[in-house]
N, C-alpha and C positions, 0 to 999 in steps of 0.2 A: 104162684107168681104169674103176672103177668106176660103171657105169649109175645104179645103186642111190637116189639122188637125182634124177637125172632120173623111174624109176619110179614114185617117189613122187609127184612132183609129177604126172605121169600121173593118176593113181589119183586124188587130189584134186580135179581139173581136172573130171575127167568127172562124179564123185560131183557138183557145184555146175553142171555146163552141163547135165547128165541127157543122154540119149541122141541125142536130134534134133540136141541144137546141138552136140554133141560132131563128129557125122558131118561137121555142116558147117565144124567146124575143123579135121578131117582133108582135107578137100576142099582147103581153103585152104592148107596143109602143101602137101601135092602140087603144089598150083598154082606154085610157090615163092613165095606171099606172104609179105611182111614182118611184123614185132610192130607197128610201128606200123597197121598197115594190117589185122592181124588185131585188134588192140584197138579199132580206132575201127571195125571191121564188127560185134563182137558186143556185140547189144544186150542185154547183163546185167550190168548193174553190181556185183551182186554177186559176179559169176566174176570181175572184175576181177586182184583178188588173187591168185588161183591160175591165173589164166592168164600173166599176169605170171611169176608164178613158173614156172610150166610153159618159157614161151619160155627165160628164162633159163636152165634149166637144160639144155635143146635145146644151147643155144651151148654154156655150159659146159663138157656133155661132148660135144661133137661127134657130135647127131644129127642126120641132117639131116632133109627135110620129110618125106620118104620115109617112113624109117623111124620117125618121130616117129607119122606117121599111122597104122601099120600098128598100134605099140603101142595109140594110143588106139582104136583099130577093135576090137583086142582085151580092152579093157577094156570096153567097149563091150557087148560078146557076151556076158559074165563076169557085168557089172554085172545085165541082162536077163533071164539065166539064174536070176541069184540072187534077181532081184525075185518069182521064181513058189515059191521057198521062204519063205513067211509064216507066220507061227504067233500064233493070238491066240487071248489065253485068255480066260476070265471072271472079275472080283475085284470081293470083295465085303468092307464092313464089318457088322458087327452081329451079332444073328442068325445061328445056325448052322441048316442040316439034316442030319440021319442020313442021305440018301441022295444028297447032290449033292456031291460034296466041290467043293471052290471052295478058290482063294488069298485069303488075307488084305491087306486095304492096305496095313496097318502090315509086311508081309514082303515085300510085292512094292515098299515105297519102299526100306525099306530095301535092301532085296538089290540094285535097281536102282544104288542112290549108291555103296554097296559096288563093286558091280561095274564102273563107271566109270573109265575109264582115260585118259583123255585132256580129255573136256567133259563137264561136266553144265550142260542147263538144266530149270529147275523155272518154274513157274509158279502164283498159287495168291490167289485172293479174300482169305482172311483164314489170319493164319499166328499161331500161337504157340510158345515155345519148348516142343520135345521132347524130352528127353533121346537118347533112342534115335539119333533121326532129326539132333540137333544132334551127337552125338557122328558118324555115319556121314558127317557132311559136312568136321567134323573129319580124319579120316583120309582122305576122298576129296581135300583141299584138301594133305597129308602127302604124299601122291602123286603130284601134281603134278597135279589135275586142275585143269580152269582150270571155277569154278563160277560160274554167272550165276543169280541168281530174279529172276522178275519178281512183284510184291507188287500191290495195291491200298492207297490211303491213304486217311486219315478221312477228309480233303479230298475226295477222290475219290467216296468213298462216301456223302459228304454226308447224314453222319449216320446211316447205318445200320449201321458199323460202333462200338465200345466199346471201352473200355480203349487201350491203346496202341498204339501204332501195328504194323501189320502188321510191317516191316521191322525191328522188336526183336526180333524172334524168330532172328534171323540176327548178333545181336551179340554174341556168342558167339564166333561165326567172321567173323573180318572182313576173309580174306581174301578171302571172297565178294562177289561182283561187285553190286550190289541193283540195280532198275533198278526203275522204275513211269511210269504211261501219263499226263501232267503235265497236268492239268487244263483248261488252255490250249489243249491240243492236240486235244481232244474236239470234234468238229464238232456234236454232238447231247447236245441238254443232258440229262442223266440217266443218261448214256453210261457204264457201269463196266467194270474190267477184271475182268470176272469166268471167264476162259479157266483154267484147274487142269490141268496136266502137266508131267510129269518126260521128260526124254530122253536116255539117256545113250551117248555117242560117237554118235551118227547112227544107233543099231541099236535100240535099244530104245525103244518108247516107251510111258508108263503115261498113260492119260487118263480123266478121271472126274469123279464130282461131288464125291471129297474134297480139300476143305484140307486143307494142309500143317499140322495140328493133332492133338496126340495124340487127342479126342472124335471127331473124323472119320478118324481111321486104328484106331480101334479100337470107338467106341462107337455111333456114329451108325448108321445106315441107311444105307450109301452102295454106285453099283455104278459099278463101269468096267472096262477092256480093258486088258491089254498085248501088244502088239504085235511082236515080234521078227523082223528081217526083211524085204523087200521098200521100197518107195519113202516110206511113210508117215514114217517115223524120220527118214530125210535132210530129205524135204519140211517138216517142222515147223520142225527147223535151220534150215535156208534163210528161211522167213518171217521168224520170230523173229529172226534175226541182220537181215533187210531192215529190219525196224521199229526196229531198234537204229542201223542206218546211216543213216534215214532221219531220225533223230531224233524220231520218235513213240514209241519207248522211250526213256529218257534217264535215265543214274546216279541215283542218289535218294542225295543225302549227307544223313546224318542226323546233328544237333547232339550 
């Protein structure tokens, strides 16, 4: 029978435990510990889900701890290796110079949502609709990407944001996921979501000071980083999905 789903799950596993706690659930493999008994020793809530998945598909296809461990030992090595291939570049809105060439925001979102094959998350102060950028989430959502934005609200922003609300800029496409940081759950008053990044499949990640606004992807002054490679892209995932789980991100339905 084919491996091929157990490897997956492998691959998954380690990507969400990161390295340390990976070792210590090949340890546990070896040991012959049980799923129950390796779920209630690792303290990640968020590995939950793909450890789960990992175990069962061990049974599944009949691997046993042994060799279960040896895979993730090897993924392990891989994942490590790869973390020292990073590449980050400089992006910039506004203003050009003759002598520095620089990526554009509006080509590094877009190309970023383009390029997306599996997850995009965005995140972003103040959003308006962009043609560009609403058509590129169009086809990434055509493809089966599964898309999440996290937005700020007027509420939120208590008055310092205008016109409509942030998350009208995504209705358009509605199969996009919106989510924002609910008022209620703010432990410090004046508190705003003002975090601005794109991350797509766990590889890529663009961060900076523009909104998700065609004036800040094209007109404004604005600078940031993309990222491709190494631990930074998975690490964002990871957070962002904890505060989604945790319910300090939460759906934002809009009427």
């Amino acid at each position: 029978m084919s491996r091929r789903e157990f490897e997956q799950a492998a691959a998954r596993a380690v990507a969400v435990l990161g390295p340390s706690r990976t070792k210590d659930l090949a340890g546990m493999l070896v040991g012959g510990r049980g799923p129950d008994y390796i779920l209630q020793a690792t303290h990640h809530a968020a590995a939950v889900p793909a450890l789960r998945e990992l175990l069962e598909a061990a049974e599944s296809h009949a691997v046993d701890g042994a060799e279960a461990a040896a895979y993730l030992r090897g993924y392990v090595a891989g994942w490590s290796d790869a973390r020292q291939d990073v590449e980050v570049r400089t992006v910039w809105s506004g203003p050009r110079t003759s002598n520095v060439p620089v990526r554009s925001t509006a080509q590094v979102l877009i190309d970023l949502v383009r390029g997306a094959q599996e997850d995009l998350i965005a995140m972003t102060y103040s959003a308006r609709a962009y043609g560009r950028l609403t058509g590129a989430f169009r086809e990434a959502v055509a493809r089966g990407v599964r898309v999440d934005v996290v937005v700020e609200t007027r509420d939120g922003a208590d008055g310092l944001l205008s016109g409509p609300e942030p998350a009208a800029a995504f209705a358009a496409v509605p199969e996009v996921r919106v989510w924002h940081w609910p008022t209620a759950a703010r432990t410090q008053r004046g508190a705003r979501m003002h975090a601005k990044i794109a991350v797509a499949d766990s590889r890529r990640l663009f961060l900076g000071s523009a909104n998700l606004t065609a004036s800040a992807a094209t007109r404004n002054l604005e600078a940031g980083a993309l990222i491709e490679g190494g631990s930074a892209p998975q690490r964002t995932v990871e957070h962002v999905r904890e505060l989604q789980r945790t319910g300090i991100l939460r759906p934002l339905h809009m009427l």
